[in-house]
C-alpha positions in Angstrom: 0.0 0.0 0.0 1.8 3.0 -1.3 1.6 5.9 1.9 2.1 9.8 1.5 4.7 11.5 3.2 2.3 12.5 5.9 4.8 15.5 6.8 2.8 17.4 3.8 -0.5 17.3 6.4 1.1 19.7 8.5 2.0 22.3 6.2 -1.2 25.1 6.2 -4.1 24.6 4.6 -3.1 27.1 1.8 0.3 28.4 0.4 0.3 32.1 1.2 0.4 33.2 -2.5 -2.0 30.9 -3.3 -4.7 32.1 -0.7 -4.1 35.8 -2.2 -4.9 34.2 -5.6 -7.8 32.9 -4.7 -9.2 36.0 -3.0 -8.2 38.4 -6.0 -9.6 35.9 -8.2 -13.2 35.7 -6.0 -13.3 39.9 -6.2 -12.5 39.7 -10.1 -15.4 37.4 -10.8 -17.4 39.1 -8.7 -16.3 42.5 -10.3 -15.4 41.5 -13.7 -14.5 45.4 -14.5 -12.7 46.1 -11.3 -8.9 46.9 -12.3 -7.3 45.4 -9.9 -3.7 46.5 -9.4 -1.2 44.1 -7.6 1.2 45.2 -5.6 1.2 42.1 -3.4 3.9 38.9 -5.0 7.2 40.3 -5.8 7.4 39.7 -9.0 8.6 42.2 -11.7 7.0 43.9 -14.3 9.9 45.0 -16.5 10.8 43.8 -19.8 15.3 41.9 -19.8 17.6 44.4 -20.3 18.5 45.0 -23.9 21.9 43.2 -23.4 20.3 40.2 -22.0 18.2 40.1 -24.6 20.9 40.3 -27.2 22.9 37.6 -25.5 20.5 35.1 -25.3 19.3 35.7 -28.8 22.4 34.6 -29.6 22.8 32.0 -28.0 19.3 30.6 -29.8 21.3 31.1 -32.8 24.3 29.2 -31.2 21.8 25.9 -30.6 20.5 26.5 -34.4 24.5 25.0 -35.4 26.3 21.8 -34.9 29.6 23.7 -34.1 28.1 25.7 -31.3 25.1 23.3 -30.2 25.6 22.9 -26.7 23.2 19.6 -25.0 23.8 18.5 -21.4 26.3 21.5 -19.8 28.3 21.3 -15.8 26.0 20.6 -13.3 27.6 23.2 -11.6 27.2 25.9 -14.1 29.3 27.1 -17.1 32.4 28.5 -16.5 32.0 31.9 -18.7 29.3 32.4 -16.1 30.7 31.6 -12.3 34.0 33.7 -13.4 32.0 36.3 -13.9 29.9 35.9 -10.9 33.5 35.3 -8.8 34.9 38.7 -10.4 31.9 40.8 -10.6 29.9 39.6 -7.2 32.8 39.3 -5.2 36.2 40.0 -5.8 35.7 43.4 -6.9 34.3 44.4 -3.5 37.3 42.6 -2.4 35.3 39.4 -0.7 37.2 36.1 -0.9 35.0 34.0 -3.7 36.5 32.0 -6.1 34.5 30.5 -9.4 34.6 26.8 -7.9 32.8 28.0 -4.8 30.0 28.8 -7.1 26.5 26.5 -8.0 24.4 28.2 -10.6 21.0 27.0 -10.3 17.6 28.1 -11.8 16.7 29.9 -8.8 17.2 31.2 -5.0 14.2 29.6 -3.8 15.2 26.3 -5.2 18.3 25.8 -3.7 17.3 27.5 -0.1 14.8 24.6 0.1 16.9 22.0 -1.3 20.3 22.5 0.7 18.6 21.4 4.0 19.1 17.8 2.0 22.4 18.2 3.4 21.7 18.1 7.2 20.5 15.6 9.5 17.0 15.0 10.7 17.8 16.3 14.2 19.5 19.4 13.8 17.9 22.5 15.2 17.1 24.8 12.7 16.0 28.5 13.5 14.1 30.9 11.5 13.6 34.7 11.5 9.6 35.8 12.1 8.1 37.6 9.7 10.0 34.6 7.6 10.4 33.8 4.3 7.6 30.8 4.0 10.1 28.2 1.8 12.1 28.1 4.8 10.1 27.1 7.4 7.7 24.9 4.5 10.7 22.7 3.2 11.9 21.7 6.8 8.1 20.9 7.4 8.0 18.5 4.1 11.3 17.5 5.6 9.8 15.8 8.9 11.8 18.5 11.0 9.1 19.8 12.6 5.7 18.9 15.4 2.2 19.8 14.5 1.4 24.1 13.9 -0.2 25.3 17.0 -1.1 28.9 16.8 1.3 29.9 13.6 4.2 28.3 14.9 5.4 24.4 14.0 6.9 22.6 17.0 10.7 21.9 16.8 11.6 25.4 15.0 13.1 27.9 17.2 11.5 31.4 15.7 13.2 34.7 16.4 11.6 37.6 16.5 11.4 40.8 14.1 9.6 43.8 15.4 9.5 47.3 15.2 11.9 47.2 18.9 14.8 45.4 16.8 14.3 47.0 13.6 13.4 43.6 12.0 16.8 42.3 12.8 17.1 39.5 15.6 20.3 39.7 16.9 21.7 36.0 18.4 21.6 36.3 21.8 21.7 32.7 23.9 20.3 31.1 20.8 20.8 27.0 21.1 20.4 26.2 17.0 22.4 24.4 14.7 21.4 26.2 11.2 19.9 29.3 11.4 18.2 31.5 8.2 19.3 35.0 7.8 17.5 37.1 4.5 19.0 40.6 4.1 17.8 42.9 2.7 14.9 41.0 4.5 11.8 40.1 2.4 9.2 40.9 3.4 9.8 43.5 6.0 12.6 45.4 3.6 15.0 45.9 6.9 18.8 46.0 6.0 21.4 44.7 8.8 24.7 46.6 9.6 28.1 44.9 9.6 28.2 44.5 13.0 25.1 43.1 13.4 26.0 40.2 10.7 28.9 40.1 12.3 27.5 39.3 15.6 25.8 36.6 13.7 29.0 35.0 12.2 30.8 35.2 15.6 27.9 33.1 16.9 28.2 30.6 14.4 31.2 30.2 14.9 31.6 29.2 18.4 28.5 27.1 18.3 29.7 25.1 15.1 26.5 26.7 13.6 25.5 27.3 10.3 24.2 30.3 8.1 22.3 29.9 5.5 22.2 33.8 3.8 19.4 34.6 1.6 21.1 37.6 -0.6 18.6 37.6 -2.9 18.0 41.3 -3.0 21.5 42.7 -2.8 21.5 44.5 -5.9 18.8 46.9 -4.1 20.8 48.0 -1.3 22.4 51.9 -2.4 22.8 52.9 1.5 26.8 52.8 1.5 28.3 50.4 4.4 25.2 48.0 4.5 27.0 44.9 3.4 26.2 43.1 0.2 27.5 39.3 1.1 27.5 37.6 4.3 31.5 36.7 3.2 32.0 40.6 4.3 32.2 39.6 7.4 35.6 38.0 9.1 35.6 34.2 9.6 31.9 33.9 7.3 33.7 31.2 5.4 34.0 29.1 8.1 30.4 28.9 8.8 27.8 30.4 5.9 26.4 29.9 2.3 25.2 32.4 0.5 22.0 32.4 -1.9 22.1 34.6 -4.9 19.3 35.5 -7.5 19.1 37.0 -11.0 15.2 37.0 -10.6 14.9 40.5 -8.9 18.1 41.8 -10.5 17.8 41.2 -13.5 14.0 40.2 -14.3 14.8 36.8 -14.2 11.3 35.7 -12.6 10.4 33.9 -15.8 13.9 33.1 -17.0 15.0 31.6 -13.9 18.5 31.5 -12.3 20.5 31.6 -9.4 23.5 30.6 -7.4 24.6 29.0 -4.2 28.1 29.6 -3.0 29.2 26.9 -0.7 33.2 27.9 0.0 35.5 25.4 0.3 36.8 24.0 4.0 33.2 24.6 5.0 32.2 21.9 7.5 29.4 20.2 9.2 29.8 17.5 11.6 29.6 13.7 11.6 27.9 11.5 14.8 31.1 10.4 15.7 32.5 13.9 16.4 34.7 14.1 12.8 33.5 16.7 10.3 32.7 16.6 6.9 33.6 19.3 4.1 30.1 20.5 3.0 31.1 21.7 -1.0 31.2 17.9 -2.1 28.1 17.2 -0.5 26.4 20.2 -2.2 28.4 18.8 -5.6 26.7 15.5 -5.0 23.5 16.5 -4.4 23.0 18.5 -7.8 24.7 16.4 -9.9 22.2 14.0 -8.8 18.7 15.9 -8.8 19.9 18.4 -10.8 20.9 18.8 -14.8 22.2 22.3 -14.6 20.6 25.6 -15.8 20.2 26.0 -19.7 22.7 27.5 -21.8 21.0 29.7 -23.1 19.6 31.3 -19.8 23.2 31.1 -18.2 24.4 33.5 -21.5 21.6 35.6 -20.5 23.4 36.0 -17.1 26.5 36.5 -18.1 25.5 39.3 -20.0 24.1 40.9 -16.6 27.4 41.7 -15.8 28.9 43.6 -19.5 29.1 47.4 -19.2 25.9 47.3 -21.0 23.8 44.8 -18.9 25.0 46.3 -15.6 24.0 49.7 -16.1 20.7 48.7 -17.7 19.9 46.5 -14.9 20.8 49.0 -12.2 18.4 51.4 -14.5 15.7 48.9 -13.9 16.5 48.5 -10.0 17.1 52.5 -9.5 13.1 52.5 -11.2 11.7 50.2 -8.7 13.6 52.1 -6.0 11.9 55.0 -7.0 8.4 53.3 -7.2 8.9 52.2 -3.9 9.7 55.9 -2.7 6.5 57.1 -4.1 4.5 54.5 -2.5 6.3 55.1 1.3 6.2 58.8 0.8 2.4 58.5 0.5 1.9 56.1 3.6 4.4 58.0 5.4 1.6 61.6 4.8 -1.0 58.9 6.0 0.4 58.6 9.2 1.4 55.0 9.2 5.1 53.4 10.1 6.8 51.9 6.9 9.8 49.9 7.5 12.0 48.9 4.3 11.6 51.1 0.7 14.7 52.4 0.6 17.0 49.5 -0.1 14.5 46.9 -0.9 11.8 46.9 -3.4 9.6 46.2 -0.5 7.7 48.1 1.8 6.7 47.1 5.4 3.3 48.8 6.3 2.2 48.5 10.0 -1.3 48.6 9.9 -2.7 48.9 13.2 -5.0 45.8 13.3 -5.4 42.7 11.5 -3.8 41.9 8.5 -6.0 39.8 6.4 -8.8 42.4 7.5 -6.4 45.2 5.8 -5.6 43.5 2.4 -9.4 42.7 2.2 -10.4 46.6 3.0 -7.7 47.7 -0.1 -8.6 44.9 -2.3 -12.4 45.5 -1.9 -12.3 49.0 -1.8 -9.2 50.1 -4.0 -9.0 47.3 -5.8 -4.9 47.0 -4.7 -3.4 43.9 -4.0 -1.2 44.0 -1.0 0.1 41.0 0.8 -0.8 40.2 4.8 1.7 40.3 7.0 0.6 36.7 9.3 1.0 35.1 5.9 4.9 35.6 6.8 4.3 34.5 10.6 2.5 35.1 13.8 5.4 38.3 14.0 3.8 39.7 11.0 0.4 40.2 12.4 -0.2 43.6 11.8 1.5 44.5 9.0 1.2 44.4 5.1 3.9 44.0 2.3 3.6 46.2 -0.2 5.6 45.6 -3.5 7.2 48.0 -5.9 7.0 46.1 -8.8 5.0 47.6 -11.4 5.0 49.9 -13.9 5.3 53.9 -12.8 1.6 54.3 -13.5 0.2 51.4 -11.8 2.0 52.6 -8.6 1.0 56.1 -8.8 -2.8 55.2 -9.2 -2.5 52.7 -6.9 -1.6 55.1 -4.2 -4.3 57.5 -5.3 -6.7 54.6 -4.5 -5.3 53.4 -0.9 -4.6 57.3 0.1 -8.5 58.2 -0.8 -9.6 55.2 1.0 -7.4 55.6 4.0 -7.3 59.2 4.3 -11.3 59.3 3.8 
C-alpha cells in the first residue's frame, strides 16, 4: 500500500500566494471590470535588459548549429558564467569567492529549500519571524518539525522581528544548529549593519552553527556600508552559504537563475564527532537531482554583468527604487510606520490591526493587491507588504486609491 509523506498534512491549509490568488480571483469574478492592481507577490514587471536580450538571442542562434550546439552543460554551471559571478559579485568588492565555490542553479528559492538535503533530521534549525515561507515549509515537508499550533510548527526555534529590533534579531543565547538570515529582509525590507552580521557570524562560529544567507535582493541595497555578502564579514567562510538570484536583479522571474556559494573548507559535523567538508556534498546533491541551468539562460546571465547589462539593470532597480519611494512617501503623509523602501523593493506597512482584515479593505475598496503580513508568521500580524513592482503608472494610481480610502 503506497503511503504519502504525511509530513505534507502539516503544512497550512493554503500556500500564502495561493490564498491571495484565490481571493483576488473571487473579487475579479465578482467584479469583472474592477482593475485590480497588484502590488502584493514580488514579481517584476519590466521587460530583460536589452543586453540580455541580445545575448540570449544569440545564443538561440548558437543551438540552431552543430559547431556551437551545446546539450547536457556542468552541473555546476558554465564557467563563462561563475567567473563572472566570482569577479563581478565578489572580488571586486574585495570578498574572498572563487569561481569553484559557485552553484548556478535556476533559482534562490530552489536551492534554499533543497540544501537542507544536506543536514541531518535532528538538527535545530532556526528561523527569522516575519520569515520567508520556503524556509520554514521545506523543513516541514522534511519531517523536522511537530504539528502548527497557533502559527508556529513545534521543533523550530523562531526569532523575533519587530518594530523594537528594527526587524533584525540579533543572536543572543540562541541553542540552534542552522539558522536562516534574509538581508535585505523580504518581506519587512529591513537592512542589517556589519556588525550586526557580524554578531551573527561570531555566533556561528563558536556554536559550530550554520548560516544559510538569503542575498537575494542585494542588488537593491544603495545605503553605503550595509553589506552586500555575508563573506563581508571576518571568519563567514567558516560557517555560511550564500544564496544569490538573478530574478529581482535582472528580471529573471520567468527566465529563472540563481547561485549557491558553498566555499571550500566549509564543515558540518559527523555523529562520531569528525567533520565533513560541505562543498562535495552540495556537488553530489545536484549532480544528482539536478541537470544544470540551460545554456542559453546562463548566457543571459552572463550578459548581466557587461558594461551594457549592468548599467541597464541598475536602471531597472534605480526604477523600482523610485516606485517604492513614491509609495512610502504617501503612507508616510498617511500617518502610518513603513519599515524597508529604501533599499528593498519592499515596503513594510504596520497597519494597526489585523492583517487579512487590511488586504481585504484595499482589495475591496481600492482594488490594490497587498500582501498580509501573518502570511509571513504570527510576528507579521499587523502588518502588510507592499511591493514595488510595477509599472510607474500602476503605482502612482494605486496610491491615489489606498490614500483616498485611507485618508477618507
Amino acid at each position: 500500500m503506497i503511503r504519502v509523506n504525511e509530513n505534507y498534512l502539516k503544512i497550512q491549509a493554503s500556500y500564502l500566494f495561493t490564498e491571495i490568488a484565490h481571493r483576488v480571483k473571487a473579487h475579479q469574478d465578482a467584479h469583472p471590470d474592477a482593475k485590480i492592481i497588484r502590488l502584493g507577490i514580488g514579481d517584476v514587471t519590466e521587460p530583460l535588459a536589452p543586453a540580455v536580450v541580445a545575448a540570449m538571442h544569440k545564443a538561440v542562434d548558437d543551438e540552431a548549429a552543430r559547431e556551437t550546439f551545446h546539450g547536457y552543460g556542468p552541473e555546476q554551471g558554465y564557467a563563462f558564467l561563475r567567473d563572472a559571478i566570482a569577479e563581478n559579485d565578489f572580488q571586486k568588492r574585495e570578498i574572498d569567492v572563487a569561481s569553484d565555490e559557485i552553484f548556478v542553479s535556476d533559482g534562490a528559492k530552489c536551492d534554499c529549500g533543497n540544501i537542507q538535503e544536506l543536514f541531518g533530521q535532528d538538527v535545530k534549525i532556526a528561523v527569522p519571524d516575519p520569515v520567508y515561507p520556503v524556509y520554514v515549509d521545506t523543513n516541514v515537508m522534511a519531517g523536522r518539525t511537530g504539528v502548527n499550533t497557533d502559527g508556529r510548527y513545534s521543533g523550530l526555534i523562531y526569532l523575533d522581528g519587530n518594530a523594537a529590533n528594527g526587524f533584525v534579531p540579533a543572536p543572543g543565547n540562541l541553542e540552534a544548529d542552522v539558522v536562516y538570515l534574509c538581508f535585505p529582509n523580504n518581506p519587512t525590507g529591513a537592512t542589517a549593519t556589519k556588525a550586526q552580521l557580524q554578531a551573527w557570524v561570531d555566533w556561528a562560529r563558536a556554536n559550530k552553527a550554520l548560516i544559510l544567507f538569503d542575498a537575494a535582493y542585494e542588488a537593491f541595497i544603495r545605503t553605503p556600508g550595509i553589506p552586500h555578502s555575508i563573506y563581508e564579514c571576518a571568519g563567514a567562510r567558516e560557517c555560511a552559504i550564500e544564496f544569490r538570484s538573478f530574478s529581482k536583479t535582472a528580471g529573471f522571474t520567468g527566465v529563472r537563475c540563481g547561485y549557491t556559494v558553498v566555499p571550500k573548507g566549509l564543515v558540518a559535523w559527523k555523529a562520531d564527532g569528525s567533520s565533513a567538508e560541505l562543498r562535495p556534498f552540495w556537488t553530489r546533491r545536484q549532480t544528482t537531482k539536478f541537470n544544470g541551468c540551460s545554456y542559453i539562460t546562463q548566457r543571459g546571465a552572463e550578459a548581466v554583468y557587461s558594461p551594457e547589462g549592468a548599467a541597464q539593470t541598475k536602471a531597472t532597480i534605480d526604477f523600482y527604487l523610485g516606485n517604492a519611494k513614491i509609495v512610502k512617501d504617501a503612507l508616510l503623509a498617511l500617518g502610518y510606520d513603513v519599515t524597508g523602501g529604501m533599499d528593498s523593493p519592499y515596503l513594510w506597512v504596520n497597519v494597526k490591526g489585523d492583517s487579512w482584515e487590511f488586504f481585504d479593505r484595499l482589495l475591496k475598496e481600492a482594488n490594490v493587491v497587498t500582501t498580509p503580513g501573518a502570511g509571513f508568521g504570527r510576528a507579521g500580524e499587523g502588518y502588510i507588504r507592499i511591493s514595488a513592482f510595477n509599472s510607474r503608472e500602476n503605482v502612482e494610481e494605486a496610491v491615489g486609491r489606498i490614500a483616498k480610502v485611507l485618508g477618507g
